[in-house]
N, C-alpha and C positions, 0 to 999 in steps of 0.2 A: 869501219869499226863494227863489229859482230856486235849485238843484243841479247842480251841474257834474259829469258823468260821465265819470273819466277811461278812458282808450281803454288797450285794454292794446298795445303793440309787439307786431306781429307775428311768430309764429314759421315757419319755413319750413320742410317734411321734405322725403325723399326716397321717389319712388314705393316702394322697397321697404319704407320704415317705415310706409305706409298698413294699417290692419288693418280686414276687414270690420266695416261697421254702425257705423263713425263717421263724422262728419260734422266741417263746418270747420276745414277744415284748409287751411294754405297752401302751393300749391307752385309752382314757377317749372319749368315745363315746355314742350317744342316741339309743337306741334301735327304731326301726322303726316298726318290723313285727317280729313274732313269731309262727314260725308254728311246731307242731311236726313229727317227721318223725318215721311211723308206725313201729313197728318193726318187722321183716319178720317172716314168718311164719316159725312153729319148723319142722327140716327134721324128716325124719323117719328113717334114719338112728342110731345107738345108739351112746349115747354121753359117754364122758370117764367122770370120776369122777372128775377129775378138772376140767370139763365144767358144770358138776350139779350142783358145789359149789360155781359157780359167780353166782353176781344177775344179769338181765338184765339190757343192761347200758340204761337211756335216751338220746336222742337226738333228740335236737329242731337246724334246719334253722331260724336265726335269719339274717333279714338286719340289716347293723348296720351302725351309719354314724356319721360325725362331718362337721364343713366349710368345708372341704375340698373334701371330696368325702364319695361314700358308698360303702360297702363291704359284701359280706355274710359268718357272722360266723356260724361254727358249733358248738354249746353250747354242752358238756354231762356232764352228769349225775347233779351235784349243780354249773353248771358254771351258 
């Protein structure tokens, strides 16, 4: 018999309730700035097979902000 996982409703703060070194949290903010961050260049050393087989991720520095203050996310890949 399958298990149904219920989902909790999410909660939504304010950048200024953000405290460092937690993680998931939800906020509803404006994007400010958008920059990408280049991605370094390939070593010469050889890569192993489960390194050939990701793609390279993206990742863009974004400011991000609401009333309450700004913050710098790191966006990857389709965030």
């Amino acid at each position: 018999m399958a298990t149904t996982v219920e989902k909790r409703k999410p909660v939504f703060i304010k950048v200024e309730e953000l405290k460092p070194g937690t993680n998931g949290h939800n906020l509803t903010v404006k994007i400010l700035e958008s920059k990408p961050v280049p991605a370094p260049k390939p070593r010469r050393a050889p890569m192993s097979f489960s390194q050939r087989s990701q793609r390279p991720s993206r990742i863009n520095e974004c400011l991000v902000g609401d009333e309450t203050g700004c913050i710098v996310f790191t966006a990857r890949n389709e965030q």
